[in-house]
C-alpha positions as CSV (number, residue, x, y, z in Angstrom):
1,X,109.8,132.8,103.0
2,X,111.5,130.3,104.8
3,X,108.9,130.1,107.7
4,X,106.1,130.0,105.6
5,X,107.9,126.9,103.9
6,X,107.8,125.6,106.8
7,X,104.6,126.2,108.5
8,X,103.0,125.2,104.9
9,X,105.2,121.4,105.3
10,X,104.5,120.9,109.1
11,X,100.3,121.5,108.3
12,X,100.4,118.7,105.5
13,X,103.3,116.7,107.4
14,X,102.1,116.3,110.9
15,X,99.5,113.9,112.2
16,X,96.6,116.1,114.2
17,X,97.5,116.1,117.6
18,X,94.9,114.4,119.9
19,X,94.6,113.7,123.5
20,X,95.3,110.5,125.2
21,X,91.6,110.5,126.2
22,X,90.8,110.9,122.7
23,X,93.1,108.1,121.8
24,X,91.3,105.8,124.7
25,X,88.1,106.4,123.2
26,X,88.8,105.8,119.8
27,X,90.2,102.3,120.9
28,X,87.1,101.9,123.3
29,X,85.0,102.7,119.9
30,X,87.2,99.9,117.6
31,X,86.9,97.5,120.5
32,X,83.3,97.4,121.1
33,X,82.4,97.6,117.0
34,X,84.8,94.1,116.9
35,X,82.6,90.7,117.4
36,X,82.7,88.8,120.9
37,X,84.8,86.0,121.4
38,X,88.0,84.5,120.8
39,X,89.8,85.5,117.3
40,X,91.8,82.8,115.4
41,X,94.7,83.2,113.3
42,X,93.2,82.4,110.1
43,X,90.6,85.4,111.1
44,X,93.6,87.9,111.6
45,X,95.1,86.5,108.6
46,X,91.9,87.7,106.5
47,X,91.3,90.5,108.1
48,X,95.2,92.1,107.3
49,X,94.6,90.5,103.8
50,X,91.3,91.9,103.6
51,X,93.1,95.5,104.6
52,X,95.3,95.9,102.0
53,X,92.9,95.4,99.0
């Protein structure tokens, strides 16, 4: 009963494992989706602002 305890916590407690070249893509995906040219701090402040909404 103990393993199954277990088993059951690590499934809903642990991330889903991916690959590095999964990783690399992902953040080749966010990159290209983000608008060209230089970012200012007043656009990263909205952005994290507009995050946590």
């Amino acid at each position: 009963m103990n393993s199954e305890a277990i088993v059951c916590l690590e499934a809903v407690l642990l991330p889903n494992r991916t690959t590095a070249d999964e990783r690399l893509a992902r953040a080749c995906e966010l990159r290209a989706s983000l608008p060209r040219g230089p970012f200012t701090a007043a656009d990263i402040d909205a952005a994290k602002r507009a995050g946590r909404k």
